[in-house]
C-alpha positions as CSV (number, residue, x, y, z in Angstrom):
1,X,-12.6,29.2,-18.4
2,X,-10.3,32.6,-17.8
3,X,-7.1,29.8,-16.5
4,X,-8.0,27.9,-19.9
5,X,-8.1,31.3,-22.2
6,X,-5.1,32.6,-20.9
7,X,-3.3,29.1,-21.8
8,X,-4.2,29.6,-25.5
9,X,-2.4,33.1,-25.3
10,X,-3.9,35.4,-28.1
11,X,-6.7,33.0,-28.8
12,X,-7.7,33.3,-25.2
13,X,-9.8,36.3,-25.6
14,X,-11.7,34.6,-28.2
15,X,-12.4,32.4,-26.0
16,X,-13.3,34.6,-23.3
17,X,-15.8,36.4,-25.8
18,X,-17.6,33.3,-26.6
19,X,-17.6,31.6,-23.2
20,X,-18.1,34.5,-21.0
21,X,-21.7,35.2,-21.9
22,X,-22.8,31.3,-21.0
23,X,-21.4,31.4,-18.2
24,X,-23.2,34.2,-16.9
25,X,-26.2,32.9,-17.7
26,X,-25.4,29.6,-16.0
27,X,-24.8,31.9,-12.9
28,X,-28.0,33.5,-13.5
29,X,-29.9,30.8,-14.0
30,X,-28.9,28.7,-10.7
31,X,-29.2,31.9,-8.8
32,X,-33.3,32.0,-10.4
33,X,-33.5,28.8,-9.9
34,X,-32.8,28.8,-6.4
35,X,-34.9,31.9,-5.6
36,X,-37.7,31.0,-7.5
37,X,-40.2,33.5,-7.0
38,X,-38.6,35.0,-3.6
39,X,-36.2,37.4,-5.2
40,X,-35.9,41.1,-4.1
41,X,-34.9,43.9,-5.4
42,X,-31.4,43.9,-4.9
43,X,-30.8,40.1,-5.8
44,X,-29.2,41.2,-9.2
45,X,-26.6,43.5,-7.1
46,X,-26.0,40.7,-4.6
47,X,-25.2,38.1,-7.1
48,X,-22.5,40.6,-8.6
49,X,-21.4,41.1,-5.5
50,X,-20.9,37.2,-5.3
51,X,-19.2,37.0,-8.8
52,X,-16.7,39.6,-7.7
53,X,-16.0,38.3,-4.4
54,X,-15.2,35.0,-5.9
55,X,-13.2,36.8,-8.3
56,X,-11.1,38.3,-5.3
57,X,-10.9,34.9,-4.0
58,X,-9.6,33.3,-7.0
59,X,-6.9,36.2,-6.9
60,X,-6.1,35.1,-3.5
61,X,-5.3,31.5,-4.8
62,X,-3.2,33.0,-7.9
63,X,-1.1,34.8,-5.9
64,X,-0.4,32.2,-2.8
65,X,-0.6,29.3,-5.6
66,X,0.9,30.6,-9.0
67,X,2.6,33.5,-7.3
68,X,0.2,36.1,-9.6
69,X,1.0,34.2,-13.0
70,X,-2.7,34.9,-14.2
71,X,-3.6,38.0,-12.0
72,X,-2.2,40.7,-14.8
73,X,-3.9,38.6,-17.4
74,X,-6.2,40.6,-19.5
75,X,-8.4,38.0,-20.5
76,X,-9.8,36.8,-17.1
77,X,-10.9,40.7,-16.4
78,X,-12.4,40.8,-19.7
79,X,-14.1,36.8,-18.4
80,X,-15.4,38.2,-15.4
81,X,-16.6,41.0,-17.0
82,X,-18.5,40.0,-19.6
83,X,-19.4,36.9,-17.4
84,X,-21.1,39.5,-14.3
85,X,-22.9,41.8,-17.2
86,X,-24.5,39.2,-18.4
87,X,-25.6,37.8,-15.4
88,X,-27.0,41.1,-14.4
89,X,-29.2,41.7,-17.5
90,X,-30.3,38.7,-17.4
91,X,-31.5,39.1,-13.4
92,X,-33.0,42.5,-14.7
């Protein structure tokens, strides 16, 4: 969703606000589901810890694949951002 905001230019960011939210609760959601009633403690960190590893990943791809076109972008930091809050209240 970040790759298709940052197409849009200025309207990117609106679609980062209304996108990022959903899909943090689709993360949070499939992480519940797949815990079910075995979660710990620390599950909401962990998960976090999995959005921003992905997030390093995907930098890895941008720079070897697009040579960094959409690393600087402001609107997939404020994606992930929202995106991994989100998640984590919702975990909470």
């Amino acid at each position: 969703m970040a790759f298709i905001g940052e197409m849009l230019y200025f309207g990117g960011i609106y679609v980062a606000l209304l996108s990022s939210p959903g899909a943090g609760a689709l993360f949070a959601g499939a992480v519940h589901m797949v815990t079910r009633r075995r979660r710990s403690r620390h599950t909401a960190r962990l998960m976090i810890a999995g959005v921003f590893t992905a997030l390093v990943i995907g930098v890895a791809v941008d720079v070897v694949v697009f040579g960094g076109l959409f690393m600087t972008s402001p609107v997939m930091w404020i994606f992930v951002f929202l995106a991994a809050t989100t998640a984590y209240s919702m975990m909470k």
